[in-house]
Every structure is written in structure tokens, then in C-alpha cells.
N, C-alpha and C positions, 0 to 999 in steps of 0.2 A: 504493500500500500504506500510506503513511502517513497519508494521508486517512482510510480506514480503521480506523488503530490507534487513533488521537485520538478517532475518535467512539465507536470501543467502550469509553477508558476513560473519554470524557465520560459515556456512558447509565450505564457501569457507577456512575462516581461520584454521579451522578442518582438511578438507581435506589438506593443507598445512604443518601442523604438524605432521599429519599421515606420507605423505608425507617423510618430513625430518626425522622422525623418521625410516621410513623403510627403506631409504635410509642409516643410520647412521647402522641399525643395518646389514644390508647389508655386507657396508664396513669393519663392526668388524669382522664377519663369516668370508669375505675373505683374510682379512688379519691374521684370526687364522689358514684360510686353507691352506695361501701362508704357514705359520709357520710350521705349521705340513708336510704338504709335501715335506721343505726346508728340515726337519730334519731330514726325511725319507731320502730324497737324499745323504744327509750327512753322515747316518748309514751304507746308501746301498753301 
């Protein structure tokens, strides 16, 4: 059973990091894409 307990709160904490990570890299792309498209607006 312990075996068990350990691995579900390793995936859980896994999947949490993954998580925060996609989430982080997410917000980078859309704030390069607000950028870029700002600058586009700017040119146009």
C-alpha cells in the first residue's frame, strides 16, 4: 500500500509541475504574441 501512496503523490506532484510549467510557458507565447501583434498595429 505504500508503494502505492508514494507514487500517487509523486505523479500527483508531477502532474502539478507539468502543470505550472505549461501554464508558464503558455503565458510567455502570449505575451510574445500580444508583442508582436502590438507592433504590427503600431507599423500598420
Amino acid at each position: 500500500g505504500l508503494k502505492i501512496r508514494l507514487y500517487q503523490a509523486f505523479f500527483i506532484h508531477f502532474s502539478d509541475v507539468l502543470y505550472v510549467k505549461c501554464k508558464y510557458i503558455l503565458k510567455e507565447k502570449e505575451l510574445k504574441y500580444k508583442i508582436y501583434t502590438g507592433n504590427i498595429g503600431v507599423i500598420s
